[in-house]
N, C-alpha and C positions, 0 to 999 in steps of 0.2 A: 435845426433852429426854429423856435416856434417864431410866427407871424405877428405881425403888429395890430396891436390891440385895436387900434385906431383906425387900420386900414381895415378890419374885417368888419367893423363897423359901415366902412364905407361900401363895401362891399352888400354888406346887405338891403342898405337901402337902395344901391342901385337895383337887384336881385328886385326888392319888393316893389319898386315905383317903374321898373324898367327901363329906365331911363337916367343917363348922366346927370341931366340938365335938372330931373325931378331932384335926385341925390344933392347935388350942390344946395338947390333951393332947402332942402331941408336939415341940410346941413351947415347952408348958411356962410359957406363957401365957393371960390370959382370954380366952374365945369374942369377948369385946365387942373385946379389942385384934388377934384374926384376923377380923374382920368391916370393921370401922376400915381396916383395910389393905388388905383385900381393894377395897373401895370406891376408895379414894385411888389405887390401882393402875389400876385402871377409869377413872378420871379422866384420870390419867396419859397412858393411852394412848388414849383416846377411844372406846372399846370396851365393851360388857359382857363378861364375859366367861363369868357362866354365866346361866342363865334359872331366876329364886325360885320355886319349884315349891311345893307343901305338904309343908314337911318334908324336904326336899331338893333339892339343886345338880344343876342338869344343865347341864353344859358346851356354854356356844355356839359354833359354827367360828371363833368367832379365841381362844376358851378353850382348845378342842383345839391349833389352828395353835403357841398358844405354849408351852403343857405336852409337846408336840415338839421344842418347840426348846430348854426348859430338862432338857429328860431327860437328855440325855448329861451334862449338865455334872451335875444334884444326884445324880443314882443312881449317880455311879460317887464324887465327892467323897467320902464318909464312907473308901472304901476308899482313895484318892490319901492322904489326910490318914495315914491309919492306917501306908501304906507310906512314907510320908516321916518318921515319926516312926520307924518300925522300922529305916531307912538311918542313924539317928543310932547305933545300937546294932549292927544287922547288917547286914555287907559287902553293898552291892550298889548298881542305878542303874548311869547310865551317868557313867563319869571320863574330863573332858575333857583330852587330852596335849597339849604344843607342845613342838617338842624342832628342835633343827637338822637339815636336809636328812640329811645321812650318816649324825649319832648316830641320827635317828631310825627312820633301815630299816635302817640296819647291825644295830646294838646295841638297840634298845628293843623289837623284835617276839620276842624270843627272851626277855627279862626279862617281858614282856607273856602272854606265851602260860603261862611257869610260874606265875605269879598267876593269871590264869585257871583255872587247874588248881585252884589250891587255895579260889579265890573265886570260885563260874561262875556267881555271880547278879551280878556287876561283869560292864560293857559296857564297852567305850572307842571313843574317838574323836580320834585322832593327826592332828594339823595341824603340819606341816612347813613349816617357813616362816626367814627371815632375823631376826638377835638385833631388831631393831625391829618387826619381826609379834609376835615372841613375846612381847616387853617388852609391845607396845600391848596384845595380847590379855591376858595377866596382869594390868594395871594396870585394864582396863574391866570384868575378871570375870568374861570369856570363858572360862577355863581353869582350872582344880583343879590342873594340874601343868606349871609353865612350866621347858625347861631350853634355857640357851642358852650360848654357847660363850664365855668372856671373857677381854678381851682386856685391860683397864684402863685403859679411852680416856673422854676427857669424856663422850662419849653415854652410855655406860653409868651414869656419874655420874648423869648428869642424870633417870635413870630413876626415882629414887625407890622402888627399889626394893631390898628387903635382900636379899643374895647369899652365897648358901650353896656353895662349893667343896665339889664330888662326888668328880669326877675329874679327871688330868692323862694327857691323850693324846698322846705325843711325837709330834711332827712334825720329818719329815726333807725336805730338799731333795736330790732327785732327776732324775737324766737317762737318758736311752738310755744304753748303751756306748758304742753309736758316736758321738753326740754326745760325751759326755767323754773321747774317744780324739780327736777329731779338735781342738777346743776345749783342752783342760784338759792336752795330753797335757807340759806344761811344769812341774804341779805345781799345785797349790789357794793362788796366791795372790791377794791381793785383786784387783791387777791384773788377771787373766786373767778372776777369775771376775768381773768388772765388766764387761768386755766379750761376756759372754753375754747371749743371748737368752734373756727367761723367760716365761712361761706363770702370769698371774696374777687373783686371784680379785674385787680392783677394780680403779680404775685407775689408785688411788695406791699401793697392792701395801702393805698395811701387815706383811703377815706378809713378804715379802721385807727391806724393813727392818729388820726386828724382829730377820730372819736375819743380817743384815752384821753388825747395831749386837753383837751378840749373839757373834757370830763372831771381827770385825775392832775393836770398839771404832768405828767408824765406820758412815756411809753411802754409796750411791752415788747421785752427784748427780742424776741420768737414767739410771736403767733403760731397758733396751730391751725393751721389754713390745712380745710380739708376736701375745699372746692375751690377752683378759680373758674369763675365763667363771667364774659361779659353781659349777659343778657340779664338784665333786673327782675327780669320774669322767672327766670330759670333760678333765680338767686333766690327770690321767696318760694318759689315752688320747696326748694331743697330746704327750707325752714323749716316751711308744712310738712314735712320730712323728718321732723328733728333733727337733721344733719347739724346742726349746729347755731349760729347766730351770722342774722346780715345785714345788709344797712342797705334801706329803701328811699324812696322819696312818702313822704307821710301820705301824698294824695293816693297812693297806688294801694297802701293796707290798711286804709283810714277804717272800711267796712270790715276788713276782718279783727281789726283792732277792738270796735265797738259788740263786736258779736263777740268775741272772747278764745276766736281761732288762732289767734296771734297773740304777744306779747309785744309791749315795747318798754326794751331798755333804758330808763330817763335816771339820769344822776346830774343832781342839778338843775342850773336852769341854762347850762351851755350848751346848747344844739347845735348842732353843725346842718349848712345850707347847700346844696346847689344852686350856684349862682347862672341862671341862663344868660349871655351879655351877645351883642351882636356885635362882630366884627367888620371892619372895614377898610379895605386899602387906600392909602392917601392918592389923592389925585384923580380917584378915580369919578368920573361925572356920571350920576344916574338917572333911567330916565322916572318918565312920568308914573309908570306902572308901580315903580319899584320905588318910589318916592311913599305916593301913597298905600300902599301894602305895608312900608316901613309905620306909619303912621298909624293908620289900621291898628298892625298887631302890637305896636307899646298901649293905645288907648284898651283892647281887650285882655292885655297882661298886667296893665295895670288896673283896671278892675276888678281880676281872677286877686289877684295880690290882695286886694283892701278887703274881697270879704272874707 
C-alpha cells in the first residue's frame, strides 16, 4: 500500500524542523494532528521512523532513508509551484512544436530563433512528423503548437479538431529540361502529360490528382508512379534525375526554376496550394508562452505570404 501523500509531507517537515511543535506551526495545524499522522505513517510502512527521546525526535535509518528520498521532491516544490504560476503571466518553460517535415526545418527554425531573441526564458521542442502524428499528438496533449498541411480530405474531418488557415504555399509540378524536352516536347496536353512518369509522395498521389482535376477538369486513371517517397527533398532530387515529374512547394525550386535546372509544369492559371492551418483542441486553455508564439508566428506567416 503506498503512504499518504499528506502524511509524508508531515513527515518531512518534522524531519527538517525537528520538531512536532515546529511541523504543526508550519503546517498550520495542531501538534496532536502532526503526531496522529506521524504515527499512522509509521504504521503504514511498518517502520519507526524516529526514536522518542526526552524532548525530542531523533531520526532512525529508515527516518533518514526516506527524508532522502522525499527531499528532492518537497525542497524544491514551493519553487516548481511558484514558476508555474509565473509561466501563466511570464514568457517561458519549454513550448511543445509539431509542424510538417519541410515547414518545419525549412520555415519554423528561423520564426523560432527570432522569438527566442525576444523571449530566451522559452525552450522548444520541434517534432516533425506526418498530418496524423501531428493530429494524434495535438488531440492527446502532447503539443502547445500543432501545424499541419491541409488538404480537405475525410481524415482530416474526422480529427475533431478546429483548423485555423495560416498560410498558402503554392505548389508547382516540376521536371528536369531534359525530361520535358524529350516527353512534353509536343506541348502540355493532357494526353502527353498522362503518359508521364511521376515521382509521388503516396501511393494513391493525391496531390498529383489534385493537379489534373485542377488543371484538366479531369483525372488520370493510372498514373505511372515510379517513386513514392515522402521526403520533398528526395522527390526533386529524383526530377534532377529525370525520373520523371513531381510536385514541390514553389519556394523550395524557385532557384532552380530561374536558373533553368528545372522545369515547371503550369496549364492554366489553376495552381494548386499547400495550405499550412494550425490546429487546436477545444477547451483546451493556453498558456502565456504559447499565446504569444501563436501570435508571433501568424504576424511572420503572414508577411512571408504578402510578399
Amino acid at each position: 500500500m503506498q503512504p499518504d501523500f499528506n502524511r509524508l509531507h508531515v513527515f518531512y517537515q518534522i524531519y527538517r524542523l525537528q520538531s512536532v511543535a515546529g511541523a504543526a506551526v508550519e503546517l498550520c495545524v495542531t501538534q496532536s494532528a502532526v503526531s496522529q499522522n506521524l504515527q499512522k505513517l509509521e504504521q503504514e510502512i511498518g517502520v519507526p521512523l524516529f526514536h522518542r527521546l526526552h524532548k525530542r525526535l531523533v531520526p532512525t535509518s529508515a527516518g533518514e532513508r526516506l527524508y532522502q528520498t522525499t527531499l528532492p521532491f518537497f525542497s524544491t516544490l514551493g519553487a516548481e509551484l511558484a514558476a508555474i504560476n509565473s509561466s501563466q503571466t511570464t514568457p517561458g518553460g519549454l513550448l511543445r512544436l509539431g509542424a510538417p517535415p519541410i515547414f518545419g526545418s525549412e520555415v519554423l527554425p528561423k520564426i523560432i530563433a527570432a522569438f527566442q531573441s525576444n523571449y530566451p526564458l522559452v525552450t522548444f521542442q520541434l517534432t516533425l512528423g506526418a498530418q496524423s502524428v501531428i493530429a494524434g499528438a495535438c488531440r492527446n496533449g502532447e503539443l502547445d503548437v500543432a501545424l499541419v498541411d491541409i488538404f480537405g480530405t475525410r481524415e482530416e474531418q474526422s480529427w475533431n479538431l478546429s483548423q485555423e488557415p495560416l498560410l498558402d504555399e503554392p505548389l508547382v509540378l516540376i521536371g528536369s529540361s531534359k525530361y520535358v524536352r524529350k516527353h512534353l516536347h509536343a506541348g502540355l496536353r493532357f494526353e502527353a502529360l498522362s503518359r508521364c512518369r511521376f515521382i509521388a509522395y503516396k501511393s494513391f498521389a493525391p496531390e498529383l490528382t489534385d493537379w489534373f482535376l485542377r488543371c484538366f477538369g479531369k483525372t488520370v486513371r493510372q498514373l505511372d508512379i515510379v517513386l513514392t517517397v515522402e521526403n520533398v527533398h528526395a522527390v526533386i532530387s529524383a526530377v534532377r534525375h529525370h525520373m520523371g515529374l513531381g510536385i514541390a512547394p514553389l519556394y523550395l525550386v524557385n532557384e532552380a526554376l530561374q536558373k533553368k535546372e528545372l522545369e515547371a509544369i503550369r496549364v492554366g492559371k489553376n495552381e494548386i496550394k499547400s495550405r499550412i492551418s494550425l490546429l487546436r483542441l477545444a477547451g483546451r486553455n493556453p498558456g502565456i508562452s504559447e499565446k504569444l508564439f501563436i501570435e508571433f508566428l501568424k504576424d511572420n506567416l503572414i508577411g512571408k505570404s504578402a510578399k
